[in-house]
C-alpha positions as CSV (number, residue, x, y, z in Angstrom):
1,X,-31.0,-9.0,12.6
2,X,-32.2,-9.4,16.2
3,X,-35.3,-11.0,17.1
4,X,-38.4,-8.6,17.2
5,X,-41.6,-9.0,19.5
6,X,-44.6,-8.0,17.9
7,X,-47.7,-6.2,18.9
8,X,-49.4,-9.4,19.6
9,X,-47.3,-10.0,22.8
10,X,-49.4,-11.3,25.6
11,X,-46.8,-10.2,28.0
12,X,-46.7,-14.0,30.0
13,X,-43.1,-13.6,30.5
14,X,-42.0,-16.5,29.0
15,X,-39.7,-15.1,26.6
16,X,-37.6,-13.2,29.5
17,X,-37.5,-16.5,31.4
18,X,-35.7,-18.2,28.2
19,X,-33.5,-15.4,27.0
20,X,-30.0,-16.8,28.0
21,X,-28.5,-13.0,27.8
22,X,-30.9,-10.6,29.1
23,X,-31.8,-8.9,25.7
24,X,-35.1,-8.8,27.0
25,X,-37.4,-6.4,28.5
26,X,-40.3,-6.1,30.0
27,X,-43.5,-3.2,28.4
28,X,-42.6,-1.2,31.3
29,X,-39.0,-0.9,30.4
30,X,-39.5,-0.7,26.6
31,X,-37.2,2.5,25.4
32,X,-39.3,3.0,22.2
33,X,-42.3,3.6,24.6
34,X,-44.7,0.7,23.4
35,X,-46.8,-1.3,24.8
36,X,-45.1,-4.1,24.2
37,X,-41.7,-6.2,25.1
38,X,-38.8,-5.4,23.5
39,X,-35.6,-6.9,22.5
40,X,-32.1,-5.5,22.6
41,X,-30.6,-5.9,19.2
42,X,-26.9,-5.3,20.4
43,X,-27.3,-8.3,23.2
44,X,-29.6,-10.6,21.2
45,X,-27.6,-13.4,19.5
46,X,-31.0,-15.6,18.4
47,X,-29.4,-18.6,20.3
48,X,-27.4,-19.0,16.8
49,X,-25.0,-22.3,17.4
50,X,-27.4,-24.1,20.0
51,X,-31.0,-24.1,19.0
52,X,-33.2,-24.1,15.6
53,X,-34.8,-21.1,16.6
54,X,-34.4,-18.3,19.1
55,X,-35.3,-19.9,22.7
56,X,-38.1,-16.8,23.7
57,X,-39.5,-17.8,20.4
58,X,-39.5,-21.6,21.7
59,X,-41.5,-20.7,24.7
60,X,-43.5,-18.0,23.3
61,X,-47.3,-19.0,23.3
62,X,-48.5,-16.8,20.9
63,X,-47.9,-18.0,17.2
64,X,-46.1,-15.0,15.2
65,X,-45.7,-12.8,18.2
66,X,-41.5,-13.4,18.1
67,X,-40.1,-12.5,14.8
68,X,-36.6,-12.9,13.1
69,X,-34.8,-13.2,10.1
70,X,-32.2,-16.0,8.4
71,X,-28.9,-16.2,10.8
72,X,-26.1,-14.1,8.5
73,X,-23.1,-14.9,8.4
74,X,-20.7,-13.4,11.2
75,X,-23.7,-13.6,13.5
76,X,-22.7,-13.4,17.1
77,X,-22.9,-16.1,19.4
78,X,-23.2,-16.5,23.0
79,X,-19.5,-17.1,23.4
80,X,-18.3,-13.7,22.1
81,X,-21.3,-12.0,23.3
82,X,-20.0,-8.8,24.4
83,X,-16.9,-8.3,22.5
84,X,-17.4,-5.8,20.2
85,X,-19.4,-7.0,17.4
86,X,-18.2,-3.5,15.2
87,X,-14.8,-4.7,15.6
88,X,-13.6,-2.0,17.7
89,X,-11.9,-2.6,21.2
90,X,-14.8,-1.9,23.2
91,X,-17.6,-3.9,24.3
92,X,-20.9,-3.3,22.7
93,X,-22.3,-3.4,26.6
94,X,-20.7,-3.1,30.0
């Protein structure tokens, strides 16, 4: 699972600064419409491998405003970030 941003969101910003892929976007760019940031499931890889947490949640002010679930197994990591992660031949983004 990918990390979430709730409805709490202050927008500061501080999670976009911190995202090491781009998963994230701003309220104005959110495809479901909300008023809120959002998070790209098929580019997020919760920093698994180099920190305890996801790093927007890290720098996110507002407690409970990130949300995730455990790290599963076969979770993707920053190195194969953009290989398929449905184990086709084509990449999940271009």
């Amino acid at each position: 699972m990918a990390v979430k941003i709730t409805d709490i969101c202050i927008a500061c910003g501080s999670c976009i600064d911190e995202c090491p892929v781009g998963a994230i976007v701003d309220d104005a760019n959110n495809p479901e419409g909300a008023d809120r940031y959002y998070v790209y499931a098929n580019k997020c890889v919760e920093c698994v491998g180099h920190n305890d947490q996801p790093a927007c949640a890290s720098a996110c002010p507002t407690e409970g405003c990130i949300v995730w679930s455990s790290v599963e197994t076969g979770q993707p990591s920053r190195e194969n970030i953009g290989a398929d992660l449905r184990n086709s031949n084509t990449p999940v983004f271009a």
